[in-house]
TORFIRO-924491 format. One line per 4 residues: number of its first residue (from 1); their letters; for each residue x, y, z of N, C-alpha, C. Coordinates in pm, 1 decimal, padded with zeros to 6 digits. Layout:
N
NUM	A	X Y Z X Y Z X Y Z; ... $
***
This chain:
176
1	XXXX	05312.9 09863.8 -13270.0 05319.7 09997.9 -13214.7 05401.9 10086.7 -13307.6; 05399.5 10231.1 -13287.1 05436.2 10286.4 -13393.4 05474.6 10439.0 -13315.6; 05602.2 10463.0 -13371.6 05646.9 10559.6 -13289.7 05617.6 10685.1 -13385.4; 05558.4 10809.1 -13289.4 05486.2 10922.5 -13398.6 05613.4 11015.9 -13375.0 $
5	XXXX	05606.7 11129.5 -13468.6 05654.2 11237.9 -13472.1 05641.6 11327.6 -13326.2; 05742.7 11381.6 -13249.8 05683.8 11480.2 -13151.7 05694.7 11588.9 -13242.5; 05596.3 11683.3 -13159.3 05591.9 11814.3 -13187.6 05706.5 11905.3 -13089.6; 05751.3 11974.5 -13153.9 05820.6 12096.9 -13109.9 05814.6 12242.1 -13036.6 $
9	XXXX	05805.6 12305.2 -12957.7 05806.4 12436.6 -12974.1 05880.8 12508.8 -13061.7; 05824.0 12581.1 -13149.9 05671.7 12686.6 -13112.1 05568.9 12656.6 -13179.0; 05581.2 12540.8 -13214.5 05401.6 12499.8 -13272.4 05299.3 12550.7 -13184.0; 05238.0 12592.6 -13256.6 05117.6 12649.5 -13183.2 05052.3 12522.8 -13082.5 $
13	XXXX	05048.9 12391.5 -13174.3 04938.0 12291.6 -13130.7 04959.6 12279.2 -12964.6; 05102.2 12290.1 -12937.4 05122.8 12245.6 -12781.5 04992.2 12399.1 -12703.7; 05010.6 12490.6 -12764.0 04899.4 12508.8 -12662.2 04755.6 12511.9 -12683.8; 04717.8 12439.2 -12764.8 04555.4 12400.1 -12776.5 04559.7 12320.5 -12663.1 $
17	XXXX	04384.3 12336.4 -12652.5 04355.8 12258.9 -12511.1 04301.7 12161.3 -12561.1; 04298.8 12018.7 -12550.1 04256.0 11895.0 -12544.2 04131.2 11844.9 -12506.8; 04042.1 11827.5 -12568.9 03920.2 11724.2 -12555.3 03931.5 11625.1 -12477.0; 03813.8 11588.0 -12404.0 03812.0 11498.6 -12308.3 03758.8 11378.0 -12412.8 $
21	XXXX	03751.1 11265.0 -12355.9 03738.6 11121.9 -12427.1 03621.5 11086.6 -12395.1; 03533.2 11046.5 -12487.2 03376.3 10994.2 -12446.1 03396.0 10906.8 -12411.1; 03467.2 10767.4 -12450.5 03474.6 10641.2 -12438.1 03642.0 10568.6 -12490.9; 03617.7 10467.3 -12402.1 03776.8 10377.6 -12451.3 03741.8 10267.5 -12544.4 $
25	XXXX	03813.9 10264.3 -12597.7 03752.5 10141.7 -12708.2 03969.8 10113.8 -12753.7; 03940.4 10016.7 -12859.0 04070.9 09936.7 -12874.9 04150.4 10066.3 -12967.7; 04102.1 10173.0 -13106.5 04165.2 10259.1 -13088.9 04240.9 10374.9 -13020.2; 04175.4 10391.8 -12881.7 04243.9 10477.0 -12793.5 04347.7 10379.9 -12704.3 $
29	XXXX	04356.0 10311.7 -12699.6 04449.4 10155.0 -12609.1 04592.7 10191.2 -12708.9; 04532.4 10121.7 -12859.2 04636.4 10195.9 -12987.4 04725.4 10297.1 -12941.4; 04627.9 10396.5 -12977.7 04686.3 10513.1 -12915.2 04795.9 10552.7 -12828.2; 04751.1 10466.8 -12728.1 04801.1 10478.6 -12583.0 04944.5 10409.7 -12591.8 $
33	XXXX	04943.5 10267.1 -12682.0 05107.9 10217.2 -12696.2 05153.9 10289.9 -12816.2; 05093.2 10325.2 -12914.1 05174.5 10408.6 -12959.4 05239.7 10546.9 -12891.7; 05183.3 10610.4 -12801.6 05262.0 10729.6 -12728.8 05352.5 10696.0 -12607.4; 05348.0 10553.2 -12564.4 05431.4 10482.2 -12497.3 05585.0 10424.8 -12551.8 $
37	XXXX	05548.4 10403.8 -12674.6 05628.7 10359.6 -12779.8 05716.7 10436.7 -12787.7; 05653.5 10587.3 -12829.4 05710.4 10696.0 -12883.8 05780.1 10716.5 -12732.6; 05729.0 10764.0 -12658.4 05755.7 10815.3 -12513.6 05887.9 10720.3 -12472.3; 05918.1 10605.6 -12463.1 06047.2 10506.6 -12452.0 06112.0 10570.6 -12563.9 $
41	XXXX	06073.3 10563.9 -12638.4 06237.5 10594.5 -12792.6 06260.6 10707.9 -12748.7; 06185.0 10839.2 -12719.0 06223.3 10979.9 -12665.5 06427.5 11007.4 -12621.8; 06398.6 10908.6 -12508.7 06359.6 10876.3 -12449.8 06252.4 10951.9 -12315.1; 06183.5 10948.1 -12244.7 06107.6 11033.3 -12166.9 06049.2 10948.2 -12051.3 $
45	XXXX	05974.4 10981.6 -11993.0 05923.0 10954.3 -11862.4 05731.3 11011.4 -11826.1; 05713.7 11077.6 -11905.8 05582.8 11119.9 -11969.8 05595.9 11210.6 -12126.1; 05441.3 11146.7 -12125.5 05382.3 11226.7 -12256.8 05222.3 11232.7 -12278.5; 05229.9 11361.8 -12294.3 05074.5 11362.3 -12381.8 05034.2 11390.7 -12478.6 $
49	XXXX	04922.9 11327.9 -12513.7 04860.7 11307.9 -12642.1 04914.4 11422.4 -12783.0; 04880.5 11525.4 -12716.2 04897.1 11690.5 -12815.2 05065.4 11672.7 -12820.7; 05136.3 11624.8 -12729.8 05266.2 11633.1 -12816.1 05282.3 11559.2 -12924.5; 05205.1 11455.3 -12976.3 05198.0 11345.2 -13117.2 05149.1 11432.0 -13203.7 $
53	XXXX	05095.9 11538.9 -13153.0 04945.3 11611.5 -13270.9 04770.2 11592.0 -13233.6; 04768.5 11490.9 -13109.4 04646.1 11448.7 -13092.2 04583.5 11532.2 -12980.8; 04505.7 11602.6 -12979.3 04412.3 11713.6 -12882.5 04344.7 11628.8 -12782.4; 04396.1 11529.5 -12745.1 04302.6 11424.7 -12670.3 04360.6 11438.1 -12494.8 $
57	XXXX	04270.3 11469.5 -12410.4 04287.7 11449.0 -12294.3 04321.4 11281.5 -12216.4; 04482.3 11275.4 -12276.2 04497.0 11121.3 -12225.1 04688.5 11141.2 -12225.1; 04741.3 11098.3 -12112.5 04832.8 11136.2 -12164.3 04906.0 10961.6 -12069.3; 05057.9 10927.4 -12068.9 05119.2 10822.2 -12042.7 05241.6 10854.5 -11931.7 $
61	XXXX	05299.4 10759.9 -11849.9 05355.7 10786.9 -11777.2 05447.7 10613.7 -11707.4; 05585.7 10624.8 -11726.0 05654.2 10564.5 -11697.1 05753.7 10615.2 -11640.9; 05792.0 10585.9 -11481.7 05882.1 10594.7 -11416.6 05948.5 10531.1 -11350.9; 05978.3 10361.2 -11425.8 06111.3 10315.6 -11378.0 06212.1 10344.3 -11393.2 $
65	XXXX	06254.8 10270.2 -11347.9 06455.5 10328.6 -11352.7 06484.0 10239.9 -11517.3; 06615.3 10283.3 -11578.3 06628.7 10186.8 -11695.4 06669.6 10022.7 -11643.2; 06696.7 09980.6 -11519.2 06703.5 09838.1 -11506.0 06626.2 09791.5 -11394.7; 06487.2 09880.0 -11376.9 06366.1 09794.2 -11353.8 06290.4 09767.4 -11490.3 $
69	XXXX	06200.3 09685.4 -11459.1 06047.3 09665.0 -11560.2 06000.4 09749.0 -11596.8; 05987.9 09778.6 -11687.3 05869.2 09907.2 -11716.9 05791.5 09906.1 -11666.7; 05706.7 09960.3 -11589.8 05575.0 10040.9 -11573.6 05501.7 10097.2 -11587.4; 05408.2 10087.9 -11726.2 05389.9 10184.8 -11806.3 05220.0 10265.0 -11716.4 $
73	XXXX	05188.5 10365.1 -11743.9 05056.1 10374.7 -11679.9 04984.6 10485.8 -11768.5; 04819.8 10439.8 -11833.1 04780.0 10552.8 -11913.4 04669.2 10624.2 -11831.3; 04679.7 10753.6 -11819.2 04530.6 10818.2 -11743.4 04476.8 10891.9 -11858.7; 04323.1 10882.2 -11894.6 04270.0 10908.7 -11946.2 04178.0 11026.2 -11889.2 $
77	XXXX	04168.0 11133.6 -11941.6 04025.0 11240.0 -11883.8 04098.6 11262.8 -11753.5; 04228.8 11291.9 -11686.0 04243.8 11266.0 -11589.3 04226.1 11438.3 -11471.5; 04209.0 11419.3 -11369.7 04147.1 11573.6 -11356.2 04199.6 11609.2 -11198.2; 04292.1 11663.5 -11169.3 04303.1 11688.7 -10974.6 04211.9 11757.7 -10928.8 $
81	XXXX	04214.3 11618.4 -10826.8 04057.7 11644.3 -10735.6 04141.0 11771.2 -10602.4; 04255.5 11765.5 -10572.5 04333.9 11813.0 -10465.9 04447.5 11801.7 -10479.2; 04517.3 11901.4 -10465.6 04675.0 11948.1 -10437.1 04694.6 12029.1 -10288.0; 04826.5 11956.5 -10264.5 04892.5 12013.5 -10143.1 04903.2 12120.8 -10137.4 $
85	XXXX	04938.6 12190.8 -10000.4 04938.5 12323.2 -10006.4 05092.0 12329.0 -10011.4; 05171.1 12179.3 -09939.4 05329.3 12190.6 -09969.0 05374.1 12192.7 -10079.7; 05463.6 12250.0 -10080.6 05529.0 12291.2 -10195.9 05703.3 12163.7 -10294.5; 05692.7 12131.7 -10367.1 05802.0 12091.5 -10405.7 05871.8 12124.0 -10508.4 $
89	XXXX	06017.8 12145.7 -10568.4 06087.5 12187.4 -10669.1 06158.7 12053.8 -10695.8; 06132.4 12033.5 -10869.3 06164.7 11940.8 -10949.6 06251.2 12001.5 -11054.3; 06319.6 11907.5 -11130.0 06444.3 11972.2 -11215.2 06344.5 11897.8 -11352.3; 06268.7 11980.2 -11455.4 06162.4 11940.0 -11529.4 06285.3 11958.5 -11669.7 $
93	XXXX	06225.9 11893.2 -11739.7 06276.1 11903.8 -11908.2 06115.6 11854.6 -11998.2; 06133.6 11844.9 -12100.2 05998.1 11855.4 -12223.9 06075.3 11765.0 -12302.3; 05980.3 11693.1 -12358.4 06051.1 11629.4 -12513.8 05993.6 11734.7 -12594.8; 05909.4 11798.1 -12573.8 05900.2 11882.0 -12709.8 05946.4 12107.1 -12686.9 $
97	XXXX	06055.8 12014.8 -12569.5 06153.4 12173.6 -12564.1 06281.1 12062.3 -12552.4; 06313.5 12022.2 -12605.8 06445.1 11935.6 -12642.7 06560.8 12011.0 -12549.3; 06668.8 11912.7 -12480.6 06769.1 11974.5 -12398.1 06727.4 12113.3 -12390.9; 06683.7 12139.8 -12297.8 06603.3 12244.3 -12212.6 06575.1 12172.0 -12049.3 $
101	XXXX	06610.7 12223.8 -11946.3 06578.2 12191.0 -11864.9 06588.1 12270.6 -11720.0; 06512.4 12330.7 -11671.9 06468.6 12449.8 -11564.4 06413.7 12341.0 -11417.6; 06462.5 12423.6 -11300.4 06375.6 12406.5 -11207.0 06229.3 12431.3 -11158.7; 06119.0 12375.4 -11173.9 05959.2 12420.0 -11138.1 05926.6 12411.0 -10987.1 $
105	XXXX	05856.5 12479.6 -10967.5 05780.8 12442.3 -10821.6 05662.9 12393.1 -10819.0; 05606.7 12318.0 -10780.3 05462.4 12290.2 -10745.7 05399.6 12217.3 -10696.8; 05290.1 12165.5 -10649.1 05246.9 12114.0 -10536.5 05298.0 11991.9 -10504.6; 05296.9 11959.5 -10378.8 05416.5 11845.7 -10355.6 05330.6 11709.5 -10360.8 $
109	XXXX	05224.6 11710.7 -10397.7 05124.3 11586.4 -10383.1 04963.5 11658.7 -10434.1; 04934.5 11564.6 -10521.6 04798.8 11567.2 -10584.4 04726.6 11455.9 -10537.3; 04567.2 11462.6 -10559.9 04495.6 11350.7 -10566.0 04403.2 11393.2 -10676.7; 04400.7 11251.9 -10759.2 04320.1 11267.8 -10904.0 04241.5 11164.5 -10961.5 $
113	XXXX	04138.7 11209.8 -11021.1 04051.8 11092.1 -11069.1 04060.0 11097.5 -11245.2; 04050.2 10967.7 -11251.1 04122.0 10932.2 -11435.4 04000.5 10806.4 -11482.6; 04053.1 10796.8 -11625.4 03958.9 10657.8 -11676.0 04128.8 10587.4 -11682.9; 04135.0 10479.7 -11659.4 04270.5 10386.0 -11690.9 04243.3 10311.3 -11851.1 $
117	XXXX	04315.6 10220.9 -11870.1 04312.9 10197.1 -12004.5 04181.6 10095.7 -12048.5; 04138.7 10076.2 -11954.5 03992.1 09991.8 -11956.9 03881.5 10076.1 -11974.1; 03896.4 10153.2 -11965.9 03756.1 10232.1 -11941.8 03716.2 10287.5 -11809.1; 03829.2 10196.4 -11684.1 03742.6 10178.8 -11530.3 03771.8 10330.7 -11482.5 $
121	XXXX	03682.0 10349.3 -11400.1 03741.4 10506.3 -11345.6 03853.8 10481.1 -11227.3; 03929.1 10523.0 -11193.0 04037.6 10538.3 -11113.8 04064.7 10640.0 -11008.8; 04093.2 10639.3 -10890.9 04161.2 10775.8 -10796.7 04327.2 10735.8 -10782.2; 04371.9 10825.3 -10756.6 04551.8 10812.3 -10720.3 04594.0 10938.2 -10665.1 $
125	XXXX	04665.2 10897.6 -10509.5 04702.6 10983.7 -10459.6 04821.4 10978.2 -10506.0; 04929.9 11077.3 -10512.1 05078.1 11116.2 -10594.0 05174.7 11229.1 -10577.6; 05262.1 11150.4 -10464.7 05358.4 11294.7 -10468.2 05512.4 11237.5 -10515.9; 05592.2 11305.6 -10490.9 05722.7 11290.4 -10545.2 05800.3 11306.2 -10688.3 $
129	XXXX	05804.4 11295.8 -10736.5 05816.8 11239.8 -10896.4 05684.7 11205.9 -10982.4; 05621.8 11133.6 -10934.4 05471.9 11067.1 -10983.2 05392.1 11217.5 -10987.4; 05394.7 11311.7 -10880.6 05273.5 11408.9 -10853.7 05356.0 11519.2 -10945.4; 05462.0 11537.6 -10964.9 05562.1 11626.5 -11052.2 05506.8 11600.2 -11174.6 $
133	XXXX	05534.8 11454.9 -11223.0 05535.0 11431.4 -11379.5 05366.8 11391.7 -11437.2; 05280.2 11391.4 -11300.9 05138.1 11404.0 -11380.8 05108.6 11591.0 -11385.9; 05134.3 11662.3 -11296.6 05105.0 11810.8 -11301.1 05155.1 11867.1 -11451.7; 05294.3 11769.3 -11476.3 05357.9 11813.5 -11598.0 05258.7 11822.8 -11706.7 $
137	XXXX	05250.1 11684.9 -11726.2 05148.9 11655.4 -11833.2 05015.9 11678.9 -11867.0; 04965.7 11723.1 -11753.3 04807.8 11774.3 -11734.0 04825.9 11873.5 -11794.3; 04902.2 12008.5 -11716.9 04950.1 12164.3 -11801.4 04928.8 12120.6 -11946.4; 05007.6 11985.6 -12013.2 04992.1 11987.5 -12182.1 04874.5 12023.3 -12193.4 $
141	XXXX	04725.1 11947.5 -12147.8 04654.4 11895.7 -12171.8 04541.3 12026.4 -12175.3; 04595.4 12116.2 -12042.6 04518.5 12275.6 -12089.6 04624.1 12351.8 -12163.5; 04715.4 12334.8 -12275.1 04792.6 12469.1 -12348.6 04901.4 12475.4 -12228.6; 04935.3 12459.3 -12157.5 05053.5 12496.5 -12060.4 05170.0 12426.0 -12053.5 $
145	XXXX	05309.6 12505.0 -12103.2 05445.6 12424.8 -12104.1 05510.8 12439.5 -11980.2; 05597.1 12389.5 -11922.2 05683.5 12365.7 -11828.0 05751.9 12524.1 -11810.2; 05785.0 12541.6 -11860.7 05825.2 12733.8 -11914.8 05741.5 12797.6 -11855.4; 05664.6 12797.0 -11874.5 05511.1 12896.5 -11821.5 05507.5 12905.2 -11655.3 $
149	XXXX	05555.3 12829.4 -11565.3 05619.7 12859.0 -11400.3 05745.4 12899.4 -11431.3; 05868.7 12941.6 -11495.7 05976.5 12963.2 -11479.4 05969.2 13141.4 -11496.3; 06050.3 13257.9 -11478.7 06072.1 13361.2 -11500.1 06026.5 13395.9 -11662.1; 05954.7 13525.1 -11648.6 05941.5 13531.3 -11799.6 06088.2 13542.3 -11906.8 $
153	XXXX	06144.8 13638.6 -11811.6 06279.4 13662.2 -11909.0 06363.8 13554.5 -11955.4; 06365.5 13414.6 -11875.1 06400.4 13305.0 -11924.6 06315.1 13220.5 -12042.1; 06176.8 13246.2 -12023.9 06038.1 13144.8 -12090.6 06096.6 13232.6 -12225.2; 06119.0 13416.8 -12220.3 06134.5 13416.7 -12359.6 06244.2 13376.6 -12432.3 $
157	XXXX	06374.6 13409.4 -12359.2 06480.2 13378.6 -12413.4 06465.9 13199.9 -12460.8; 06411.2 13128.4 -12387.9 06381.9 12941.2 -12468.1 06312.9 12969.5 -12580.7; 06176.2 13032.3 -12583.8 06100.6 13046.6 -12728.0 06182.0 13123.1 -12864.0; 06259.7 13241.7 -12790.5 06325.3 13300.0 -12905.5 06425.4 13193.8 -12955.3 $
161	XXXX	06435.7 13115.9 -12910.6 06593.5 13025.0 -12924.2 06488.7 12900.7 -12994.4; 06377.1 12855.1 -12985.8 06309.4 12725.7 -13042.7 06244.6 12808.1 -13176.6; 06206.8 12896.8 -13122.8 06137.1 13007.1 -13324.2 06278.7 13030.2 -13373.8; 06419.5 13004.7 -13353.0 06484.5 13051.3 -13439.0 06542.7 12888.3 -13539.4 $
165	XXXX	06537.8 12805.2 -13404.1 06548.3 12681.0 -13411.4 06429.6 12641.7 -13548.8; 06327.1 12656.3 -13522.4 06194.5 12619.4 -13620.3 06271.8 12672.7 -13749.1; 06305.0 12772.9 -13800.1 06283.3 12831.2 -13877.9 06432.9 12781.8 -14002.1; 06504.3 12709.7 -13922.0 06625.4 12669.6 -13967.5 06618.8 12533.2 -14026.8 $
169	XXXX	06524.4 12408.3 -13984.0 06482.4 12325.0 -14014.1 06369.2 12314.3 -14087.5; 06357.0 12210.9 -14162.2 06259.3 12176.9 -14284.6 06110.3 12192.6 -14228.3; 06001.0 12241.5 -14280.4 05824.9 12267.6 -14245.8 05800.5 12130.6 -14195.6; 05820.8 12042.8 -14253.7 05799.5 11890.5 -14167.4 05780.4 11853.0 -14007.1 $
173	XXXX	05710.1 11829.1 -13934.3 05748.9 11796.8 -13793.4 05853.0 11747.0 -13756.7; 05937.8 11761.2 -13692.5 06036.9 11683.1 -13593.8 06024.0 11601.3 -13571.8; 06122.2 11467.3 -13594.6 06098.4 11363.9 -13485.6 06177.8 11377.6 -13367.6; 06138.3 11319.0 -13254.2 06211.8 11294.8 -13111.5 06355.3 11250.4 -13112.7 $
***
């Protein structure tokens, strides 16, 4: 496994929108522990694809505690079929808005259909933490950061502060 570079804001790439996956085969599996890989060293709790550089609608998700087992889980193509109309507020951060971290609101429970790392198709109902940190990662997956529900006057003051950040460090990507 091989831990990639994250991307940063204000790279543009975080808001390209992501291609869906024709098929799973043993390079997208790859894939998948490598952004797991990466996603543990972060350290983090999700990630998707476009934060590595990859436009791929697939993103990863681990939410044990640090002295349970890992749990790692990949949804592929993954798409909400239904969201609550209740509402919940989560205390969100980004690996690729580094120590940054705002309160979001949003639906307090999803239900969604995915390909898992086999290929098989999948449903999962998800609220709490789980329905927080897939909404997170989906937003990657259409161009949308965690910022983008918060006040504008705050979303700009983070970007002016990450473009000043960019511009101080070497053209190279960031690592995590």
């Amino acid at each position: 496994m091989t831990i990639k570079p994250l991307i940063i804001l204000p790279d543009p790439l975080l808001r390209q929108l992501s291609k869906p996956l024709e098929r799973v085969d043993d390079s997208l599996r790859k894939l998948a522990d490598d952004m797991l890989e990466t996603m543990y060293d972060a350290p983090g709790i999700g990630l998707a694809a476009i934060q590595i550089g990859e436009p791929l609608r697939m993103l990863v998700i681990d939410l044990a505690k640090e002295d349970e087992k890992p749990a790692p889980q990949v949804f592929i193509n993954p798409e909400v079929l239904e969201s609550s109309d209740e509402r919940s507020v989560y205390e969100e951060g980004c690996l690729s808005i580094p120590d940054y971290y705002a309160e979001v609101e949003r639906p307090a429970s999803v239900r969604l259909k995915f390909l898992d790392r086999d290929g098989k198709e999948q449903e999962v109902t998800a609220d709490g933490l789980l329905a927080t940190c897939l909404q997170h990662e989906i937003d990657h997956l259409n161009g949308v950061l965690f910022i983008d529900h918060i006040s504008k006057l705050k979303r700009d003051m983070v970007v002016k502060k990450f473009k000043k950040l960019a511009k101080d460090r070497p053209p190279s990507r960031m690592v995590g």
